[in-house]
C-alpha positions in Angstrom: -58.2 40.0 147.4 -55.8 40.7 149.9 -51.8 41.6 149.7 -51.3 38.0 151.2 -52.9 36.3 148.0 -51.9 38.9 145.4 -48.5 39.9 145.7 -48.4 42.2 142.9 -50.4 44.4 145.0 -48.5 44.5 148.5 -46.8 47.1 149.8 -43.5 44.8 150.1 -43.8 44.5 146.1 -40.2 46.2 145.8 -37.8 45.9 143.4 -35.7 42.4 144.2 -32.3 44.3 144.5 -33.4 46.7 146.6 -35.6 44.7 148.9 -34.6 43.0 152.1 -31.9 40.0 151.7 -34.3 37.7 153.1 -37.0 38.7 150.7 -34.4 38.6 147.8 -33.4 35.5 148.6 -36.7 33.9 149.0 -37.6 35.4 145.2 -34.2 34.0 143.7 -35.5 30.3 144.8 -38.6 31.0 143.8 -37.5 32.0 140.4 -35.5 29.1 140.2 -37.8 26.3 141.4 -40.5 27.6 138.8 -38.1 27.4 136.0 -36.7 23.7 137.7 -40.9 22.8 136.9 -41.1 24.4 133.8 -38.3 22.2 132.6 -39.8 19.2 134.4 -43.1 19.9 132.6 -41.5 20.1 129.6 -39.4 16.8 129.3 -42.8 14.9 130.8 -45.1 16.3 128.0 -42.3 16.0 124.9 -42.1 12.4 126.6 -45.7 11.6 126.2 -46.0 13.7 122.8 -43.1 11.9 120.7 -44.8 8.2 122.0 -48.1 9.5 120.9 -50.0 6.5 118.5 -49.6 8.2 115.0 -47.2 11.0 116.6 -45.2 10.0 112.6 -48.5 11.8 110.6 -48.8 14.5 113.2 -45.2 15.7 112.6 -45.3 15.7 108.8 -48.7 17.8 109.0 -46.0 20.3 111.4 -43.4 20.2 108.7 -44.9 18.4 105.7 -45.8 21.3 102.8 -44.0 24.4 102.3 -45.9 27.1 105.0 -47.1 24.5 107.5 -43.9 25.1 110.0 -45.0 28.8 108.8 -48.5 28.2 110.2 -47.5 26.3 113.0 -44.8 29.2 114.1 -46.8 31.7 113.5 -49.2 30.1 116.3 -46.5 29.7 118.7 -46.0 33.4 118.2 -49.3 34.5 118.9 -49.1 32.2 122.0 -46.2 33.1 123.6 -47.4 36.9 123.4 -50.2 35.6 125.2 -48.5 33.3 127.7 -46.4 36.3 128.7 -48.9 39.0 129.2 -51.0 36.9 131.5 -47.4 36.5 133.6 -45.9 39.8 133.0 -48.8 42.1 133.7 -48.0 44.3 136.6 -51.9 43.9 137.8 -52.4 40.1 136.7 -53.3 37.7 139.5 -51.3 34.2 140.9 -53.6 32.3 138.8 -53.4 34.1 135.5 -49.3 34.1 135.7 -49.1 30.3 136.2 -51.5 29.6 133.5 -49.6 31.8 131.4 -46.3 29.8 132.1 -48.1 26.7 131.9 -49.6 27.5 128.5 -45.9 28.8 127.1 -44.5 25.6 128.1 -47.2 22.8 126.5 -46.3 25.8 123.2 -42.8 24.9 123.8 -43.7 21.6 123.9 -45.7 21.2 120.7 -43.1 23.3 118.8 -40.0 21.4 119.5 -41.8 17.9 119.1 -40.9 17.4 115.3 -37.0 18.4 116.0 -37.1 16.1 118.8 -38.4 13.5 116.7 -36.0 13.9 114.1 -33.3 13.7 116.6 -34.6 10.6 118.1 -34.2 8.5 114.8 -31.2 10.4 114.2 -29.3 9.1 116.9 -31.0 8.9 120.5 -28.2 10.2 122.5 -28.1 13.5 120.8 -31.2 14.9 123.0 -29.6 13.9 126.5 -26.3 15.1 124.8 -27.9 18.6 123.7 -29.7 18.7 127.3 -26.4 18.3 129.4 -24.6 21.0 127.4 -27.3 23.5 127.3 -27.7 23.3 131.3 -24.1 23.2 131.6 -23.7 26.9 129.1 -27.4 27.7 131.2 -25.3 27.5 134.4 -22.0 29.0 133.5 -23.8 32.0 132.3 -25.9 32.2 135.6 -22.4 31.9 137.6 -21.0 34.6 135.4 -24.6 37.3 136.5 -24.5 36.5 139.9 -20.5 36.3 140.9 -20.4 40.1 138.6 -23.3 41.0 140.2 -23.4 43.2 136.5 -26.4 44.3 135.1 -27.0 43.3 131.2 -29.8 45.3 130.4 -27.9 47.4 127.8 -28.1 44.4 125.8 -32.2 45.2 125.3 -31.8 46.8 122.1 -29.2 44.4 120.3 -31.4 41.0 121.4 -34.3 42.6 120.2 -33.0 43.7 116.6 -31.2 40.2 116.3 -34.4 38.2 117.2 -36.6 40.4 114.6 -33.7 39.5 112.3 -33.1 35.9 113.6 -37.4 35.4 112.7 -37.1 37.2 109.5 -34.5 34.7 108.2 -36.0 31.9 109.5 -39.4 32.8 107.6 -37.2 33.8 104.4 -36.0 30.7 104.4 -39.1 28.6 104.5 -40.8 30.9 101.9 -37.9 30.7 99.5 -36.8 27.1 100.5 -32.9 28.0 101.6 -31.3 26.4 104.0 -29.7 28.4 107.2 -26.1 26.9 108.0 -24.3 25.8 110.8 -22.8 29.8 111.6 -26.6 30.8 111.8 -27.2 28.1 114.4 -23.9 29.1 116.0 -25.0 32.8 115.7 -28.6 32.0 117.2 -26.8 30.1 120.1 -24.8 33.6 121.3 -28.1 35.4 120.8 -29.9 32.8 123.3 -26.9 33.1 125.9 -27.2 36.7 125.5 -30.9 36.2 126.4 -30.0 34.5 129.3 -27.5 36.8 130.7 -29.9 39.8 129.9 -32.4 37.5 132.1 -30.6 36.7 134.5 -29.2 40.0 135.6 -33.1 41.2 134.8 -33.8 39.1 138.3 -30.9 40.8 140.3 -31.6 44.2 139.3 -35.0 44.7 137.8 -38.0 41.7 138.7 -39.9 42.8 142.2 -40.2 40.4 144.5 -43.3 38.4 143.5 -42.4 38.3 140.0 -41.0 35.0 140.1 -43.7 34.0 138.0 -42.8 36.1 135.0 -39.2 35.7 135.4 -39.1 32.0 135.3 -41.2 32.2 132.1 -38.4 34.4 130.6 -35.8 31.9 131.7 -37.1 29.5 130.3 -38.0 30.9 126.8 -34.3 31.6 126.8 -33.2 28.1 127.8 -35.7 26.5 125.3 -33.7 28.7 122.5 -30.5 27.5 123.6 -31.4 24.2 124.0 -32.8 24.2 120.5 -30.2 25.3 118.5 -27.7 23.3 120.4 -29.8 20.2 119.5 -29.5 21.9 115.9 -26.1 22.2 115.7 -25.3 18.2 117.2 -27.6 17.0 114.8 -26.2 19.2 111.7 -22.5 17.7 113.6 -23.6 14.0 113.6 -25.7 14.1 109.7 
């Protein structure tokens, strides 16, 4: 395979802030436009999912008995880890990194369709309402990266403790039946803009160019948080 097909493997395969502005500039867009289709991909299949004949049974099997949503994010856990090793690995080809993003996103998909659901009989202007607000925070918090130019990589160690914590909560409270409040939901939505700054500042300083793969992934793993718990917290607002 050459360096023209791979480019994990070329020579120019330089970390993004250090490489050429033209080359920089050309990942940043890729990045972007990636993460622009993930979110495309994403809206199209939760569209076809939630109008789905019998999508009503489906989504009481999800959430019906008492470790289903146990079973079902458990799944989406072993997926992601997957999804991202096929798009993180420093040797994996073109191919294997898109099918890793594509398989995180049709996970994403499946896992928010009962929430979506919910919030469709609910009241269906909350999802276009939660939507606008979470690409509104998602593009304040870019601004902030790029116009600092800081890097957020010290924040490694306190997003990974809080989302070990965040997922030890959330299955404590399935397995003991507790409900998690509004300032867990407002505490998860910090945690996901912390994600995104970490992310974010992660493509300035620390992707190399031809990553863009990988980094649009973790984008959008961090966009799909915020954009959950935002949904959670309008519905919690409008119940």
């Amino acid at each position: 395979m050459s360096y023209a097909e791979n480019p994990y493997q070329s020579p120019s395969f330089a970390i993004a802030a250090q490489a050429a502005d033209n080359e920089r500039a050309d990942f940043i867009s890729k990045t972007y436009a990636h993460l622009a289709g993930a979110i495309g991909a994403f809206v199209l299949l939760e569209a076809i999912l939630l109008n789905l004949p019998g999508i009503d049974g489906l989504v009481g099997m999800m959430v019906g008995a008492q470790y289903s949503w146990l079973v079902v994010l458990g799944l989406f856990m072993v997926v992601s880890w997957v999804a991202r090793s096929w798009a993180e690995s420093a040797d994996v080809s073109p191919t294997k990194a898109y099918m890793g993003l594509g398989l995180y996103v049709v996970a994403e998909a499946i896992i928010f369709t009962p929430i979506l659901w919910l919030a469709q009989r609910m009241d269906p202007s909350i999802i276009p309402t939660a939507g606008l607000a979470t690409l509104l925070l998602f593009g304040a918090l870019t601004a902030v990266v790029f116009i600092t130019r800081k890097d957020f990589s010290f924040l490694r160690s306190a997003l990974m403790f809080g989302g070990i914590a965040a997922v030890g909560l959330i299955v404590a409270a399935i397995y003991f039946q507790f409900a998690l409040g509004p300032i867990f939901t407002v505490v998860m939505i910090a945690l996901a803009c912390g994600y995104i700054l970490y992310d974010t500042s992660n493509i300035l300083h620390h992707y190399r160019i031809g990553q863009h793969v990988a980094a649009s992934l973790a984008l959008f793993a961090s966009v799909a948080l915020l954009f959950w718990y935002i949904l959670r917290l309008f519905m919690a607002a409008r119940d």
